[in-house]
C-alpha positions as CSV (number, residue, x, y, z in Angstrom):
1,X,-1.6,-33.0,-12.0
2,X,-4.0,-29.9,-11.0
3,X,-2.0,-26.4,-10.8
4,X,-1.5,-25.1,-7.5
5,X,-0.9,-21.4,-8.4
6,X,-2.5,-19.3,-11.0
7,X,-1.4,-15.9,-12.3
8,X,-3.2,-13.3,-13.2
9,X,-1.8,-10.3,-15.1
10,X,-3.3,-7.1,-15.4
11,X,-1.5,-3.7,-16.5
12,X,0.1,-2.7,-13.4
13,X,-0.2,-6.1,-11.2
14,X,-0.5,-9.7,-10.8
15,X,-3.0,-11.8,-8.8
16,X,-1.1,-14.4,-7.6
17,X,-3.7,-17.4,-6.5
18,X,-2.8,-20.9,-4.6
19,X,-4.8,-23.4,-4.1
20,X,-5.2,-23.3,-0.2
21,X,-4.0,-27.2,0.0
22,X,-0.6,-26.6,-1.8
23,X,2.5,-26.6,0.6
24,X,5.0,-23.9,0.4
25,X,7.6,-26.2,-1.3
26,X,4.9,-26.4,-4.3
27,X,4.5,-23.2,-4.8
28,X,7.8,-22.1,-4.6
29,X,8.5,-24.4,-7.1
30,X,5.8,-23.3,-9.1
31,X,6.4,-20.0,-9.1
32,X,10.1,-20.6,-9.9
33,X,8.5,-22.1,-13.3
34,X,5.8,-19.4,-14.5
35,X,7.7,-16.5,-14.0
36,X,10.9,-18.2,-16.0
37,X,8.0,-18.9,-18.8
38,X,6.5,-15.3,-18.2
39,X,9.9,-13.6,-18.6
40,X,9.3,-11.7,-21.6
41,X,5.7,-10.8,-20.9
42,X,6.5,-9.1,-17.8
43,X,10.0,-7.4,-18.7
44,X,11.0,-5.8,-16.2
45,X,8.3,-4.1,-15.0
46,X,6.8,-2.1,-11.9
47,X,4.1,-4.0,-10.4
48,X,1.6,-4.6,-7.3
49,X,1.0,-8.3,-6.2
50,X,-2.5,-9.4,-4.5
51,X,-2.9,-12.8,-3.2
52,X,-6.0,-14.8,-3.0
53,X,-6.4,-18.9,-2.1
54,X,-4.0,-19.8,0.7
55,X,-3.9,-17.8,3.9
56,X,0.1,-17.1,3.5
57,X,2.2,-16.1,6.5
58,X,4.4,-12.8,6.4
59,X,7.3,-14.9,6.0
60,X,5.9,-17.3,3.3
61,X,4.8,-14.0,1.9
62,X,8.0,-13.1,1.4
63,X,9.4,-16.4,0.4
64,X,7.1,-16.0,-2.7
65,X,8.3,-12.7,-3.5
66,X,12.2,-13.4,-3.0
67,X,11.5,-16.4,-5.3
68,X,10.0,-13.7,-8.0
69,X,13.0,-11.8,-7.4
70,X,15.2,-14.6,-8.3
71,X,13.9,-15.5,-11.0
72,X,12.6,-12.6,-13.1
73,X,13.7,-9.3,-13.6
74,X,10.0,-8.1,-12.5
75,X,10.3,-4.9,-9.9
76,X,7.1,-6.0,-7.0
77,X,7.1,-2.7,-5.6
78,X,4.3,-3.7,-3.1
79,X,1.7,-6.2,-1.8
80,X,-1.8,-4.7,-1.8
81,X,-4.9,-6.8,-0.1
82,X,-7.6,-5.0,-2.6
83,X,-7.6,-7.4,-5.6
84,X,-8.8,-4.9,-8.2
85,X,-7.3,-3.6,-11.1
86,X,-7.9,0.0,-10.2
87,X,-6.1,-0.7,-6.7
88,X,-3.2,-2.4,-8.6
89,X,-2.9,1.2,-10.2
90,X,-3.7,3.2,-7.8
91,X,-0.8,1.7,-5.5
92,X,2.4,1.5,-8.1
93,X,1.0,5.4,-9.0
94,X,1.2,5.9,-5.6
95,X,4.7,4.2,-4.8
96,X,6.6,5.7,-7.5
97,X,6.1,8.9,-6.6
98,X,7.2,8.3,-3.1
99,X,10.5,6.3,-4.7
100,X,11.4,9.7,-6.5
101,X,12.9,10.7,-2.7
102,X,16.2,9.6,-1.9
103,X,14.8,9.2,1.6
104,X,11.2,7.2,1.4
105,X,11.3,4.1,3.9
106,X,9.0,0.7,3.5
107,X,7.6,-0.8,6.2
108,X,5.5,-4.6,5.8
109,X,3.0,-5.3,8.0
110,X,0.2,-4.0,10.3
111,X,0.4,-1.9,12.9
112,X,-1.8,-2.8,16.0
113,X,-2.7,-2.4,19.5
114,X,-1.4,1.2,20.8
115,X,2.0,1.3,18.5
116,X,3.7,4.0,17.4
117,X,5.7,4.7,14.0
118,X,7.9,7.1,13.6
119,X,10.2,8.6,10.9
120,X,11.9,11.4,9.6
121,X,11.3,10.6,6.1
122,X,8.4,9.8,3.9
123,X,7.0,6.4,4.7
124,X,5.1,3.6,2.7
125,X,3.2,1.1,5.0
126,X,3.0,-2.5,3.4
127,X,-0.3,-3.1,5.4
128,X,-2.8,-1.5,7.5
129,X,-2.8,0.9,10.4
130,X,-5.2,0.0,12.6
131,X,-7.4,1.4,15.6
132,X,-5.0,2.4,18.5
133,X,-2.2,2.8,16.5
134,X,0.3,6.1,15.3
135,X,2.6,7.0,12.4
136,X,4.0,9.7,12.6
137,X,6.3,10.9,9.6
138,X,8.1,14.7,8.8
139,X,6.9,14.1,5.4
140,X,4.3,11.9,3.5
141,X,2.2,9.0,4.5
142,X,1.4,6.1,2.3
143,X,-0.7,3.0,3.6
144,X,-1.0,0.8,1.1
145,X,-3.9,-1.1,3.6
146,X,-6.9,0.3,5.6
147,X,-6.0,3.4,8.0
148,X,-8.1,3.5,10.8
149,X,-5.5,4.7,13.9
150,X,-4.2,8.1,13.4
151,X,-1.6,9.8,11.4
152,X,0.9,12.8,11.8
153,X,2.2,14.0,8.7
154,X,4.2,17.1,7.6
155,X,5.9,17.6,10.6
156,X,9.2,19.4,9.2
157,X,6.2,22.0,8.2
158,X,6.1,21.7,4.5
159,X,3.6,20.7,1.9
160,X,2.7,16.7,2.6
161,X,-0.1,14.4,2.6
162,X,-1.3,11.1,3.6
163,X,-2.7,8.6,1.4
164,X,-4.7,5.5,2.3
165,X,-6.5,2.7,-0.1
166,X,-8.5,2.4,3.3
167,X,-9.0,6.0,4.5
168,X,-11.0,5.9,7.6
169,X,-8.6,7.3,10.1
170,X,-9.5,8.0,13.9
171,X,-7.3,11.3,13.4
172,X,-5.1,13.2,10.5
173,X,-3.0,15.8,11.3
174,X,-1.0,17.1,8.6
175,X,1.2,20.4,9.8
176,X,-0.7,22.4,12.2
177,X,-4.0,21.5,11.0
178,X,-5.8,18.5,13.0
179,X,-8.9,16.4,12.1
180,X,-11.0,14.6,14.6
181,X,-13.8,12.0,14.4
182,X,-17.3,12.8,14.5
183,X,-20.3,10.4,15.4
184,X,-21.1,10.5,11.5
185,X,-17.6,9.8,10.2
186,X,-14.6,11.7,10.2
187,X,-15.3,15.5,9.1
188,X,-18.9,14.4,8.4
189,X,-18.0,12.0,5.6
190,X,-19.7,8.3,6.0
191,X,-17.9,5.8,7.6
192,X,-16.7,4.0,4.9
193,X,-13.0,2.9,3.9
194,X,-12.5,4.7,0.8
195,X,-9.1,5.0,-1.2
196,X,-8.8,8.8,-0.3
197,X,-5.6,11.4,-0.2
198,X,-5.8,14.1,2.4
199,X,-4.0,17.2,2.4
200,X,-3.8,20.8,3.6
201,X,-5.5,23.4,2.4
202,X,-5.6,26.7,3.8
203,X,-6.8,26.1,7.3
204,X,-8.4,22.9,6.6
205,X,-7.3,19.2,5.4
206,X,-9.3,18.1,2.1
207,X,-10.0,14.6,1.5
208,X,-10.2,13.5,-2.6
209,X,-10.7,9.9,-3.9
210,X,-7.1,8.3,-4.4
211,X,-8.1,7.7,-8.5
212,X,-6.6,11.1,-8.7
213,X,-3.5,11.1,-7.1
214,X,-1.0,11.4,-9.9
215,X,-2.4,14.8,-11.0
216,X,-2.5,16.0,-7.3
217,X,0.7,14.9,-6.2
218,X,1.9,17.2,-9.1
219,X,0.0,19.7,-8.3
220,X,1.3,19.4,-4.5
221,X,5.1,18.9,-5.3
């Protein structure tokens, strides 16, 4: 009988893949069985998850992941939809530091249309901000997706950022300092959806590719 999901371990995530024609009762099931048998590889580990195969609902989505949580002691501390290794690292870098606040929030899945997000705390988004949309946070901004609305960050006035593994936002403002779209790109930079952090500096907000967020968040805390 042909396997209907495969894993796929790398150091800081899984790529979970399902056969698009397996139902979700399958794959529960399945799942159920490889992490049992996986138990002692993965410990209990921090790790991303990717998906690739079957188009998966939000709910069947988090089916799979409850069923992970059930059955292994593995910590999923997000879903990320780039399915490289570097983005598996990138994110769970990413999350941890934001988990070392008391006061960090989640929120899974996509903002659209013209809605707006906001929070008092820092904020991880478990999908993508998209054209139209706001979040707006007193602290620091994590979009573990593509952002491409615009994004308020720092609000309380203190040292923050905003971190995207999409960064092509239609506007970042980050304490009093505000950034605005230009015909090539925002602040001149191509039009491309990079993994970027921005931050303040001085008068201005600086964009650096998201490879080095560790030693910047330090460096910003």
């Amino acid at each position: 009988m042909k396997e209907k999901v495969r894993l796929k371990s790398y150091t800081k995530g899984i790529k979970i893949v399902i056969e698009e024609d397996a139902e979700l009762e399958e794959v529960l099931e399945e799942i159920e069985d490889k992490f049992k048998d996986s138990e002692r590889f993965f410990g209990k580990a921090k790790l991303a998850v990717t998906f690739e195969g079957r188009e998966n609902t939000i709910e069947e989505e988090n089916a799979i992941l409850d069923k992970i949580k059930e059955t292994s002691t593995v910590n999923i501390v997000c879903v990320v939809s780039d399915k490289s290794e570097k983005a598996f690292d990138r994110a769970v870098g990413a999350v941890e530091q934001i988990l070392g606040e008391d006061t960090a929030q989640f929120y899974r899945g996509n903002l659209s249309g013209k809605a707006i997000l906001e929070t008092e705390q820092s904020i991880i988004i478990l999908g993508s901000v998209q054209k139209g949309s706001c979040v707006v946070s007193k602290k620091d901004v994590i979009v573990l997706g593509n952002l491409e609305g615009s994004v308020y960050a720092g609000a309380d006035g203190g040292t923050h950022f905003v971190a995207a593994l999409g960064m092509n936002p239609e506007t970042v403002r980050i304490g009093d300092v505000k950034g605005k779209t230009k015909e090539k790109g925002f602040w001149g930079r191509k039009k491309q959806a990079a993994s970027q952090i921005a931050y303040k500096k001085g008068e201005e907000i600086v964009f650096e590719d998201l490879n080095i967020t560790e030693e910047l968040l330090q460096s910003l805390s």
